[in-house]
PDB file of the backbone (N, CA, C, O) and the ligand in Angstrom, with CONECT records:
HET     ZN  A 101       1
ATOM      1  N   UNK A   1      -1.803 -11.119-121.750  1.00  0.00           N
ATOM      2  CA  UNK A   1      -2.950 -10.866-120.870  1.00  0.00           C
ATOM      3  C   UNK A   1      -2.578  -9.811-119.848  1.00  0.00           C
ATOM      4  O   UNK A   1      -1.592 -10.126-119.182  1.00  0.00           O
ATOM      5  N   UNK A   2      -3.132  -8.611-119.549  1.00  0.00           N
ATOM      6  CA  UNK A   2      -3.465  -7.403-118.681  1.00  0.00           C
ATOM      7  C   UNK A   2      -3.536  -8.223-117.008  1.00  0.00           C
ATOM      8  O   UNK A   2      -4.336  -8.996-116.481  1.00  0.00           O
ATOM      9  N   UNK A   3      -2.026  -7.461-116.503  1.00  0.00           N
ATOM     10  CA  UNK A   3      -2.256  -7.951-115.265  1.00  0.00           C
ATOM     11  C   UNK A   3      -3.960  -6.879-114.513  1.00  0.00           C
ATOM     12  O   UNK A   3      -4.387  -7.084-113.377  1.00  0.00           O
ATOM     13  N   UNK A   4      -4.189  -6.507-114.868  1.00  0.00           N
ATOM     14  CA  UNK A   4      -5.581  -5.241-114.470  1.00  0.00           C
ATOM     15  C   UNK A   4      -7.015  -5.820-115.039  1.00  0.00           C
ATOM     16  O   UNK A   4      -7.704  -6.818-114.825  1.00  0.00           O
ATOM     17  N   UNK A   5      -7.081  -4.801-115.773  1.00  0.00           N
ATOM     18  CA  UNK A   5      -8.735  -4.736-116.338  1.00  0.00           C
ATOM     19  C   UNK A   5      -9.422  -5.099-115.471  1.00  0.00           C
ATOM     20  O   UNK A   5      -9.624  -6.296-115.677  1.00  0.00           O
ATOM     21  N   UNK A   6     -10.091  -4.681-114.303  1.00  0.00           N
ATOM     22  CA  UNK A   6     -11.369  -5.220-113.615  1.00  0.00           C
ATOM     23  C   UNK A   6     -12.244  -3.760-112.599  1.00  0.00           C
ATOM     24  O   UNK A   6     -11.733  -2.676-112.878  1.00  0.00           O
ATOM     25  N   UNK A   7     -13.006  -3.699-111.912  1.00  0.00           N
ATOM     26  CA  UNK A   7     -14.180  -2.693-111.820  1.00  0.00           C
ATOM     27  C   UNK A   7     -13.185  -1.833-110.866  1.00  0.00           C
ATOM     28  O   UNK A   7     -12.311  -2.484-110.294  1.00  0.00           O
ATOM     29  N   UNK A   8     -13.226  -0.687-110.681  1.00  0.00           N
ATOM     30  CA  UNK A   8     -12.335  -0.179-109.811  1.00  0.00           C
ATOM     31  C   UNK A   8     -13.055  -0.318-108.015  1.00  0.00           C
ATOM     32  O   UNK A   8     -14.260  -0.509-107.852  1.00  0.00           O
ATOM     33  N   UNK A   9     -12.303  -0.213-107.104  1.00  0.00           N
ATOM     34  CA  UNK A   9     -13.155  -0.371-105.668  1.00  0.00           C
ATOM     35  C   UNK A   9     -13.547   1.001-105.420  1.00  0.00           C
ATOM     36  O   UNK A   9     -13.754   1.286-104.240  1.00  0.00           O
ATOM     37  N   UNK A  10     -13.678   1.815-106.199  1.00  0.00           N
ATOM     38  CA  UNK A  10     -13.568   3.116-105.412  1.00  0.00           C
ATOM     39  C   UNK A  10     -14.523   3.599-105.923  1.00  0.00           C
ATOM     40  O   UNK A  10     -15.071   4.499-105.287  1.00  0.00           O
ATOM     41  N   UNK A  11     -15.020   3.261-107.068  1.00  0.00           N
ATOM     42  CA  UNK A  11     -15.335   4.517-108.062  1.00  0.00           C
ATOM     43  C   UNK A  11     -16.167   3.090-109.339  1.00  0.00           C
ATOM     44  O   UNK A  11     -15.527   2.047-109.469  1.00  0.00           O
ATOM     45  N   UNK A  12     -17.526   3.251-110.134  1.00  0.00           N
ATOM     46  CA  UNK A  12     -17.516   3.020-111.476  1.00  0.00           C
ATOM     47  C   UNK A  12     -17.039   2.862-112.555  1.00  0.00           C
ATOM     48  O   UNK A  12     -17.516   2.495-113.629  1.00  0.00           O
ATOM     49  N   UNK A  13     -15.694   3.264-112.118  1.00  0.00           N
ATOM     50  CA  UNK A  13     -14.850   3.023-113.534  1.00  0.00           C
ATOM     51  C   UNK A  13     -14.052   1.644-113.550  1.00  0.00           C
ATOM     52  O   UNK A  13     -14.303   0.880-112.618  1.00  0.00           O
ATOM     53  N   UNK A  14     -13.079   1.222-114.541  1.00  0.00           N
ATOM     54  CA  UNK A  14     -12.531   0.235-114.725  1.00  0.00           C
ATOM     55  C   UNK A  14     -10.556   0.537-114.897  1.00  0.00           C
ATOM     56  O   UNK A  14      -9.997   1.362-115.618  1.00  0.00           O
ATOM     57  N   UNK A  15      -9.942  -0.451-113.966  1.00  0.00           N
ATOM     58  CA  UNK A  15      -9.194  -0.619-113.866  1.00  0.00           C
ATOM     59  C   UNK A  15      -8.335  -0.595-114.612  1.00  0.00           C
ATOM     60  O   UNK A  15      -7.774  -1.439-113.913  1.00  0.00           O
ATOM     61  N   UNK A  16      -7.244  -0.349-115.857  1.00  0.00           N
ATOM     62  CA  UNK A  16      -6.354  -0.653-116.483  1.00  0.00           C
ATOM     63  C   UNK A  16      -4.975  -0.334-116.723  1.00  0.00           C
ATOM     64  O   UNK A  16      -4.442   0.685-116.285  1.00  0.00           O
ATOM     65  N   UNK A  17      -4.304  -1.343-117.529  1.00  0.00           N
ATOM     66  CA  UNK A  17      -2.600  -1.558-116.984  1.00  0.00           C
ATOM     67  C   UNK A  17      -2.227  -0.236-117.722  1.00  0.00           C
ATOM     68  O   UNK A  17      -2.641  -0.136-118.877  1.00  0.00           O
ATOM     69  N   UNK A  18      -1.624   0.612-117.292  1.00  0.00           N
ATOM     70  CA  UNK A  18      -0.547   1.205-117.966  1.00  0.00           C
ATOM     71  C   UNK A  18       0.821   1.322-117.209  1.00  0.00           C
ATOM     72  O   UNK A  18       0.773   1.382-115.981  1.00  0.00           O
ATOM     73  N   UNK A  19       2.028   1.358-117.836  1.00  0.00           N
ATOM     74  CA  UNK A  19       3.496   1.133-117.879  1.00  0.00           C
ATOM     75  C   UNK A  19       3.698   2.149-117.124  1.00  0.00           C
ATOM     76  O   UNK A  19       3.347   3.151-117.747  1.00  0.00           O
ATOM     77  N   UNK A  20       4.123   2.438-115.991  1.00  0.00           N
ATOM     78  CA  UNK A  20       4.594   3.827-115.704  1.00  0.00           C
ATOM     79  C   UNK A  20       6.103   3.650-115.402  1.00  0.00           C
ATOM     80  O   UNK A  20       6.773   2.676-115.056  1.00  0.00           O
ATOM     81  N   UNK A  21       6.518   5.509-115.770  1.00  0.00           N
ATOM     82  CA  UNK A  21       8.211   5.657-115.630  1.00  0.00           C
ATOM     83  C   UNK A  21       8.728   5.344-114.544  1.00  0.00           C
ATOM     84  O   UNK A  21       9.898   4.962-114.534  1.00  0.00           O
ATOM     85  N   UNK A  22       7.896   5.437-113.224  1.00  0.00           N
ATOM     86  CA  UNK A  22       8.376   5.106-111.634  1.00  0.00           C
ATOM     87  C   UNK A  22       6.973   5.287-110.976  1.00  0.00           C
ATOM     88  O   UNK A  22       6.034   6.036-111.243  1.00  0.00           O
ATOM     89  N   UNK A  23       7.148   4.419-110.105  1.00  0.00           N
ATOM     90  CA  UNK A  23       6.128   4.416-109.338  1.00  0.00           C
ATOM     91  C   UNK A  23       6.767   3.743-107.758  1.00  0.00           C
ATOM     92  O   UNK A  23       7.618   2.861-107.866  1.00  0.00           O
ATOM     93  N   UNK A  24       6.455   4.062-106.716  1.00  0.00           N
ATOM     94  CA  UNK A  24       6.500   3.881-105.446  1.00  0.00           C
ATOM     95  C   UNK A  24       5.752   2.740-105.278  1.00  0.00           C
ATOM     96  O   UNK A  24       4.528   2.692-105.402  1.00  0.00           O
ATOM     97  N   UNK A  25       6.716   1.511-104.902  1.00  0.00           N
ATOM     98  CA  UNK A  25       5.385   0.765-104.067  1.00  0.00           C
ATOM     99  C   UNK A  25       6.048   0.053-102.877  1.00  0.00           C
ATOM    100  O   UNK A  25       7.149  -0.496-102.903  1.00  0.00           O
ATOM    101  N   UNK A  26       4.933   0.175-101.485  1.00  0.00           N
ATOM    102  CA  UNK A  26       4.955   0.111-100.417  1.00  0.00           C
ATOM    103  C   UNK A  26       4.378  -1.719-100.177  1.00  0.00           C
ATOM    104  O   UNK A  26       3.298  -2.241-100.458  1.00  0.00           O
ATOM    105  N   UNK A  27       5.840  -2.394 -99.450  1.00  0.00           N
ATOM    106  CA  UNK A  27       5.377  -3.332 -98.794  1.00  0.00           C
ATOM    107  C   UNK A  27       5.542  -3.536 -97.436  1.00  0.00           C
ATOM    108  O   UNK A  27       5.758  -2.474 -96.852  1.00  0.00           O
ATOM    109  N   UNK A  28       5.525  -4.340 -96.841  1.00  0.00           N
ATOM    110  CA  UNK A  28       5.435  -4.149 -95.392  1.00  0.00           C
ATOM    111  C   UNK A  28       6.913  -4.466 -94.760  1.00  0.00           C
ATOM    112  O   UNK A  28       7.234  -4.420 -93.572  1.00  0.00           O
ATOM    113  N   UNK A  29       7.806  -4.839 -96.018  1.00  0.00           N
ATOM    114  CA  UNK A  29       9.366  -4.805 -95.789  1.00  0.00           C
ATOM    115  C   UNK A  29       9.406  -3.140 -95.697  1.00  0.00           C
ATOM    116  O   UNK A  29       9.593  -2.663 -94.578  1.00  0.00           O
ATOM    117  N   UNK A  30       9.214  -2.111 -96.988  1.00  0.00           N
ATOM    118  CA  UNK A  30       9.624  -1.468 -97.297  1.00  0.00           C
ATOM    119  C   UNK A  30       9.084  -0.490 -98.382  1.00  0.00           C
ATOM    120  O   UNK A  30       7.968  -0.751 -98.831  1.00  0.00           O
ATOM    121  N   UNK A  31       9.772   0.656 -98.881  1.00  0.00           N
ATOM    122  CA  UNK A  31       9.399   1.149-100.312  1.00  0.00           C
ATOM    123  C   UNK A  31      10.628   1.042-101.350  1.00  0.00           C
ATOM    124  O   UNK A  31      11.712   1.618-101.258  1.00  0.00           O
ATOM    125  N   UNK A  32      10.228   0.237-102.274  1.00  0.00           N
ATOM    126  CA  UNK A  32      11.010   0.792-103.349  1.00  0.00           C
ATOM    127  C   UNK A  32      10.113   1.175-104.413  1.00  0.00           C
ATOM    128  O   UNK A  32       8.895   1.044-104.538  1.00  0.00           O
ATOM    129  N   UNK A  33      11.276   1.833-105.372  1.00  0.00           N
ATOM    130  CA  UNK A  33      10.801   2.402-106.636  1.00  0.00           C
ATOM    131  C   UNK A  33      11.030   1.506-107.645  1.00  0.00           C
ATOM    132  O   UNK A  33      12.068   0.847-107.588  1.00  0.00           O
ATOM    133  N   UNK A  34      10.041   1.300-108.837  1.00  0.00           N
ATOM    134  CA  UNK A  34       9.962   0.109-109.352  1.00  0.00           C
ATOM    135  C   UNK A  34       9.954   1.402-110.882  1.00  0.00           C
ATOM    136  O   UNK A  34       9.344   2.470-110.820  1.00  0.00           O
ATOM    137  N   UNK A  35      10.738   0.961-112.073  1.00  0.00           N
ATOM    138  CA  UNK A  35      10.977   1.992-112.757  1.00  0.00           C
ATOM    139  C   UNK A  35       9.859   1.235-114.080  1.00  0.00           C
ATOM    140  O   UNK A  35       9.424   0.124-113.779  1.00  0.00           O
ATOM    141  N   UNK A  36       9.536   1.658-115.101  1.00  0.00           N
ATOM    142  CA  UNK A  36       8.549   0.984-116.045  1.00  0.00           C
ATOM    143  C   UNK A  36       8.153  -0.316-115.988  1.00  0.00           C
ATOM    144  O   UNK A  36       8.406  -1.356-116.596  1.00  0.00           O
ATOM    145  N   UNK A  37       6.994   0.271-114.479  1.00  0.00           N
ATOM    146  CA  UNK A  37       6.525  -1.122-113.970  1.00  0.00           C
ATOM    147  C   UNK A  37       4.763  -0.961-114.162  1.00  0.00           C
ATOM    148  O   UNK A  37       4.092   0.045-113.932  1.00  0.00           O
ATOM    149  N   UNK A  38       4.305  -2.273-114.648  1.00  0.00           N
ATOM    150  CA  UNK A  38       2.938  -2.338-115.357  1.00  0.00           C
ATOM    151  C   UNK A  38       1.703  -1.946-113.740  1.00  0.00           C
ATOM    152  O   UNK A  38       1.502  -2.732-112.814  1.00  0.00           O
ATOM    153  N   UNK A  39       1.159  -0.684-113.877  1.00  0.00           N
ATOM    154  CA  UNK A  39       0.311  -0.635-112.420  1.00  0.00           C
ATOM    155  C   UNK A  39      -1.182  -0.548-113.288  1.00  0.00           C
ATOM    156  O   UNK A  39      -1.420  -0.357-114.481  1.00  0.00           O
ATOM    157  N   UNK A  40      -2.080  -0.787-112.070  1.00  0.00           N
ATOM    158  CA  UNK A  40      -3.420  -0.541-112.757  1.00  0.00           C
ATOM    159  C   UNK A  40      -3.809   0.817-112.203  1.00  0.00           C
ATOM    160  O   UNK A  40      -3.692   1.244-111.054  1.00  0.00           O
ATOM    161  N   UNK A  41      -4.351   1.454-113.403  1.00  0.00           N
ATOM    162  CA  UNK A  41      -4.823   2.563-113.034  1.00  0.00           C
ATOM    163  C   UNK A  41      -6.283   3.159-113.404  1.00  0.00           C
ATOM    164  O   UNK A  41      -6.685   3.535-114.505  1.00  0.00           O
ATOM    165  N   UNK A  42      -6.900   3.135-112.266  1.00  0.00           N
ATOM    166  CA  UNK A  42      -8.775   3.773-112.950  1.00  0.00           C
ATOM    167  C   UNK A  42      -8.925   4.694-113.457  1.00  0.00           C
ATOM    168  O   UNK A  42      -8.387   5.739-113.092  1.00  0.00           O
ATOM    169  N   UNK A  43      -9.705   4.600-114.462  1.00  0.00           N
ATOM    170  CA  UNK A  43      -9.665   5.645-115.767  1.00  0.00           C
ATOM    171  C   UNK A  43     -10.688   6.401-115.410  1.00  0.00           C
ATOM    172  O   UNK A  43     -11.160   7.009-116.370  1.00  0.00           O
ATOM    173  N   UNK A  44     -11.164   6.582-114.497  1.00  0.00           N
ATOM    174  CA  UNK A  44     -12.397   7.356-113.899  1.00  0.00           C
ATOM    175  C   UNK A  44     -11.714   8.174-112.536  1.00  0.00           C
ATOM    176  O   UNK A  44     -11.937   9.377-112.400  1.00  0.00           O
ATOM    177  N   UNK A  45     -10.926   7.477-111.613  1.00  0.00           N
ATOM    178  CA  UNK A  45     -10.711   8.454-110.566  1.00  0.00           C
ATOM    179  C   UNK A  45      -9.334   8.248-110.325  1.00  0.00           C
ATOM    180  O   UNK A  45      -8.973   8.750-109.260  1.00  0.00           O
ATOM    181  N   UNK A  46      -8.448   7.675-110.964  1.00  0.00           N
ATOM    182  CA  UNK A  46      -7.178   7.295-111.292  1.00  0.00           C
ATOM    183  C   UNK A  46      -6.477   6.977-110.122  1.00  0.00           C
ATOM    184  O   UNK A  46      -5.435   7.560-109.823  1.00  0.00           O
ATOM    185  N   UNK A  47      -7.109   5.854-109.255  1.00  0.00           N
ATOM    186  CA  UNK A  47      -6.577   5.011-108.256  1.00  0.00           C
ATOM    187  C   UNK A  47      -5.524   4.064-108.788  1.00  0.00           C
ATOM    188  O   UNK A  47      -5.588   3.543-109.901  1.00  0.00           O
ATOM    189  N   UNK A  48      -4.535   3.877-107.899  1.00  0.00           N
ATOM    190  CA  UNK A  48      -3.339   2.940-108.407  1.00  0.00           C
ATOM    191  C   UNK A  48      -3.335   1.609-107.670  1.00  0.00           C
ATOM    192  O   UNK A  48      -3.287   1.523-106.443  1.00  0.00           O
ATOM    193  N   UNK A  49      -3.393   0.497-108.570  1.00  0.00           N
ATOM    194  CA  UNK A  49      -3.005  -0.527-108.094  1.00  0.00           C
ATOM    195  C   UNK A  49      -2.023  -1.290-108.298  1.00  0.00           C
ATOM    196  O   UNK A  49      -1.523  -1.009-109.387  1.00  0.00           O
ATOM    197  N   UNK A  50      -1.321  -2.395-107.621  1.00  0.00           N
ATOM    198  CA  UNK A  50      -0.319  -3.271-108.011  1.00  0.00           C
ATOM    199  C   UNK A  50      -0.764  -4.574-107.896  1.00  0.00           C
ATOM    200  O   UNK A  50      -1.382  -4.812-106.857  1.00  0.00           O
ATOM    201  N   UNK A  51      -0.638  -5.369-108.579  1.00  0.00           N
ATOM    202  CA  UNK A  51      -0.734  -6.719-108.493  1.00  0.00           C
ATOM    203  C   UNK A  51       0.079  -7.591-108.142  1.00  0.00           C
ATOM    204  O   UNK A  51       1.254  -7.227-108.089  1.00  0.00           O
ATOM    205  N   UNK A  52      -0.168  -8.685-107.868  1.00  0.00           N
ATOM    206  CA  UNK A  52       0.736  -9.690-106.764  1.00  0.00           C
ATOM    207  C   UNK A  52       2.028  -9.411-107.509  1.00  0.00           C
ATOM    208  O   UNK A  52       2.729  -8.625-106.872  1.00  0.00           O
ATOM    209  N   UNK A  53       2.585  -9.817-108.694  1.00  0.00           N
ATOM    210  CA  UNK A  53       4.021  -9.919-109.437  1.00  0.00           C
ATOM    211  C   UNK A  53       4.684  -8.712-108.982  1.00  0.00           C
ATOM    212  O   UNK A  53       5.809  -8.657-108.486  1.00  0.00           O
ATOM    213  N   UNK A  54       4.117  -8.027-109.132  1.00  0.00           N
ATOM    214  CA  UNK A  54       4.762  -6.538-109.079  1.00  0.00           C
ATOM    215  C   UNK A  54       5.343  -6.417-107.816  1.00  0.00           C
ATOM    216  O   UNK A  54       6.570  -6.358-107.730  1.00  0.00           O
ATOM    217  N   UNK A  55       4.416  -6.359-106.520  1.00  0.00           N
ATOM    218  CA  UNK A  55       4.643  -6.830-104.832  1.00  0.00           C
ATOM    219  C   UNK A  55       5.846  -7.631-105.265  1.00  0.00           C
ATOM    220  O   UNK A  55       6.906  -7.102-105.597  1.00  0.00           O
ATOM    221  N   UNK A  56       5.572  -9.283-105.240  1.00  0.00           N
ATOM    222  CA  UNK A  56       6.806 -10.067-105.242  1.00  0.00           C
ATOM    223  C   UNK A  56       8.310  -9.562-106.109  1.00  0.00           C
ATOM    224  O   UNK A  56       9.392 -10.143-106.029  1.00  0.00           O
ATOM    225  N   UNK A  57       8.058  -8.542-106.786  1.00  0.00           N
ATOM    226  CA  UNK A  57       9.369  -8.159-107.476  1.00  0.00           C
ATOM    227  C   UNK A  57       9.917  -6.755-106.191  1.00  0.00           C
ATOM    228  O   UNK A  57      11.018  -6.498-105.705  1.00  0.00           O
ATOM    229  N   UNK A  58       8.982  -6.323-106.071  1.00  0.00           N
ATOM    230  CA  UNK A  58       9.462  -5.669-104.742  1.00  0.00           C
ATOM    231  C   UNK A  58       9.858  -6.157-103.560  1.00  0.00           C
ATOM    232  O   UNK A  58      10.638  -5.474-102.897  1.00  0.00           O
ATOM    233  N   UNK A  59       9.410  -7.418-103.062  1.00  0.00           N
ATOM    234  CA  UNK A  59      10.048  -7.917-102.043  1.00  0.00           C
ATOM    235  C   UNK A  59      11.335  -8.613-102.461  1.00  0.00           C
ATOM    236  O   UNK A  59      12.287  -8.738-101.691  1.00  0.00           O
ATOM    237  N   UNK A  60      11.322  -9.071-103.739  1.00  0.00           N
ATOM    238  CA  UNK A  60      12.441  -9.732-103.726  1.00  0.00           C
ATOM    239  C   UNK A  60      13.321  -8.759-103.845  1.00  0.00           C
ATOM    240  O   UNK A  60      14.370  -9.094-103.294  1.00  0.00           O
ATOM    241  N   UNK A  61      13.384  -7.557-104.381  1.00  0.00           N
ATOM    242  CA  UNK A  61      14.742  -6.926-104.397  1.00  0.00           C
ATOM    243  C   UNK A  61      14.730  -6.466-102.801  1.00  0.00           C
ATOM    244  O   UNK A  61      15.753  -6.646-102.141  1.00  0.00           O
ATOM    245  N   UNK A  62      13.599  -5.891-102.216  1.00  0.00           N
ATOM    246  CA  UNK A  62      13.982  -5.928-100.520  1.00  0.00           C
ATOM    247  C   UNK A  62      14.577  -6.908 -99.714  1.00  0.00           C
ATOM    248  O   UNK A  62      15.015  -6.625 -98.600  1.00  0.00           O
ATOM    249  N   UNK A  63      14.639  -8.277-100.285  1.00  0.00           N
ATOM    250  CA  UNK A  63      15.074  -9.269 -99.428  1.00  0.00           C
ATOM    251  C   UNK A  63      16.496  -9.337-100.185  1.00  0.00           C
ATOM    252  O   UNK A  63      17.349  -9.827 -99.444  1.00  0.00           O
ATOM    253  N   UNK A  64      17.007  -8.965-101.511  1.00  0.00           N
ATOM    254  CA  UNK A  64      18.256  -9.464-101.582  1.00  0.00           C
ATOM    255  C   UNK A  64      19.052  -8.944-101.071  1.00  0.00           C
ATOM    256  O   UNK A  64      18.679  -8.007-100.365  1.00  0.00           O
ATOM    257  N   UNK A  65      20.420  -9.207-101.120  1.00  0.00           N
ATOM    258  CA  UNK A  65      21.415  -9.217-100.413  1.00  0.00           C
ATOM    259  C   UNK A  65      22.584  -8.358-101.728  1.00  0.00           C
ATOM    260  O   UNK A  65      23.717  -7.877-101.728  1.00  0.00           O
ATOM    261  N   UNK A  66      21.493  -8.556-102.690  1.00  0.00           N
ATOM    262  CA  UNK A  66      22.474  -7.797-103.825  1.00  0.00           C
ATOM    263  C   UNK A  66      22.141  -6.017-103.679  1.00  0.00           C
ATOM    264  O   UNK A  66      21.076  -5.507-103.331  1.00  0.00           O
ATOM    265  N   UNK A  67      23.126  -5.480-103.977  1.00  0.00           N
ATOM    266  CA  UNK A  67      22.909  -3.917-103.523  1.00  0.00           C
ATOM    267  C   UNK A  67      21.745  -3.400-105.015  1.00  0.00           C
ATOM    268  O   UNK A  67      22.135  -3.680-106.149  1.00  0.00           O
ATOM    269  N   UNK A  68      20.695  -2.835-104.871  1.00  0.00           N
ATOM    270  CA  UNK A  68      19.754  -1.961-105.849  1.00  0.00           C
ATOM    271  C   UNK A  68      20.488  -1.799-106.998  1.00  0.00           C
ATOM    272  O   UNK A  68      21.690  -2.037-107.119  1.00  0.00           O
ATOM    273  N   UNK A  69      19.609  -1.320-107.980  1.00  0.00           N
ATOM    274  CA  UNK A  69      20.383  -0.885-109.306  1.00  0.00           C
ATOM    275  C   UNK A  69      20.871   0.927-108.932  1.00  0.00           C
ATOM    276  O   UNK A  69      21.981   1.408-109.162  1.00  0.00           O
ATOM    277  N   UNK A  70      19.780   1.594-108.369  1.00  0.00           N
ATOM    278  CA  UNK A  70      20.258   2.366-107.695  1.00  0.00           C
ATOM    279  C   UNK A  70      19.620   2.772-106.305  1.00  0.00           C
ATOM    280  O   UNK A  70      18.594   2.202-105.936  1.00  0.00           O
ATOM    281  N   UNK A  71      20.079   3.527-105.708  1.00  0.00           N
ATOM    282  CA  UNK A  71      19.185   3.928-104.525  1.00  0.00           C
ATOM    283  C   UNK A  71      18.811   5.810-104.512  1.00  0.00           C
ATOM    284  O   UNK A  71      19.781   6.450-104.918  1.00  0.00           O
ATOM    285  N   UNK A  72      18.074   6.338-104.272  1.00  0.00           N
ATOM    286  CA  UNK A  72      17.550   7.488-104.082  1.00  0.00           C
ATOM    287  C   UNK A  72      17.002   7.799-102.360  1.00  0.00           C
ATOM    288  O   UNK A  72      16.221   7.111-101.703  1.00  0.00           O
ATOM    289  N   UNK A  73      17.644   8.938-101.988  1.00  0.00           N
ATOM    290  CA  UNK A  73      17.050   9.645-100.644  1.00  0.00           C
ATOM    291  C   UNK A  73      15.980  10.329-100.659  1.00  0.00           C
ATOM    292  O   UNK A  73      15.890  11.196-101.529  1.00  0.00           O
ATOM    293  N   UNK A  74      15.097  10.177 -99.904  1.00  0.00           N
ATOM    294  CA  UNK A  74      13.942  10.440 -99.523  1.00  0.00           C
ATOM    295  C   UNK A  74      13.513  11.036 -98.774  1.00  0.00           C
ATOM    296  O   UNK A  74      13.317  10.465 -97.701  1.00  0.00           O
ATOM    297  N   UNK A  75      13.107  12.545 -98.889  1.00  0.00           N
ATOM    298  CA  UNK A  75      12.609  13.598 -97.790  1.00  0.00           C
ATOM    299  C   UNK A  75      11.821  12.398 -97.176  1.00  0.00           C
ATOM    300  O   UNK A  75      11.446  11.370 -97.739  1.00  0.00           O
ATOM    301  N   UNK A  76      11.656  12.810 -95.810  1.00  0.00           N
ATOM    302  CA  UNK A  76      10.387  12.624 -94.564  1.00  0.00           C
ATOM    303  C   UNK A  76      10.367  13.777 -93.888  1.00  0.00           C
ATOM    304  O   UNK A  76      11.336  14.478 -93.596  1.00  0.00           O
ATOM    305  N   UNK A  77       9.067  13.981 -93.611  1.00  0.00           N
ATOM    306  CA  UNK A  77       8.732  15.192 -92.589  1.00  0.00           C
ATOM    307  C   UNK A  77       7.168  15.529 -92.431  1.00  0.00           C
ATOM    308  O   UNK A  77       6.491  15.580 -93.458  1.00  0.00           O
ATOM    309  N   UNK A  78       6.614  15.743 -91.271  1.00  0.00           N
ATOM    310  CA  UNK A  78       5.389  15.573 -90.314  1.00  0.00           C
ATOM    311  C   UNK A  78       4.946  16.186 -91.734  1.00  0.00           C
ATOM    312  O   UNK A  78       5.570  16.294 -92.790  1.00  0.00           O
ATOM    313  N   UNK A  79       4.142  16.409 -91.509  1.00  0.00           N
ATOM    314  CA  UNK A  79       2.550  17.632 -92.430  1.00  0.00           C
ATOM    315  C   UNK A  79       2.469  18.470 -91.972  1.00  0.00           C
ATOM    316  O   UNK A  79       1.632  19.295 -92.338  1.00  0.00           O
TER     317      UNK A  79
HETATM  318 ZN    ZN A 101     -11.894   4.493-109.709  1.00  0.00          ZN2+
END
């Protein structure tokens, strides 16, 4: 069963899972990069979503105490 498939909030189109190679996702610990992780994506205006599992797999590697599989640096800088 499709953690996705449902109406998109943005847009008429409909929601669905595809696998992506990396994707960024932001919790209120943190960001990590989650590598061929199932996101929903609208096939009409191609908004990204994550679903609860996905979140909880991100917090849990933010909360462990075990070091990442890897880590990557990250430009920041104003606009
Ligand atoms: Zn949409």
């Amino acid at each position: 069963m499709s953690l996705y498939d449902f109406p998109c909030e943005y847009c008429p189109g409909t929601v669905h899972e595809r696998v992506l190679d990396r994707e960024p996702i932001n919790h209120h610990r943190g960001i990590v990069i989650l590598e061929n992780v199932p996101i929903g994506v609208c096939d009409r205006c191609g908004a990204h979503y994550v679903a609860a599992p996905v979140l909880k797999r991100a917090e849990a590697i933010l909360k462990s105490d075990r070091p990442p599989g890897r880590t990557l640096t990250v430009p920041v800088e104003g606009y």
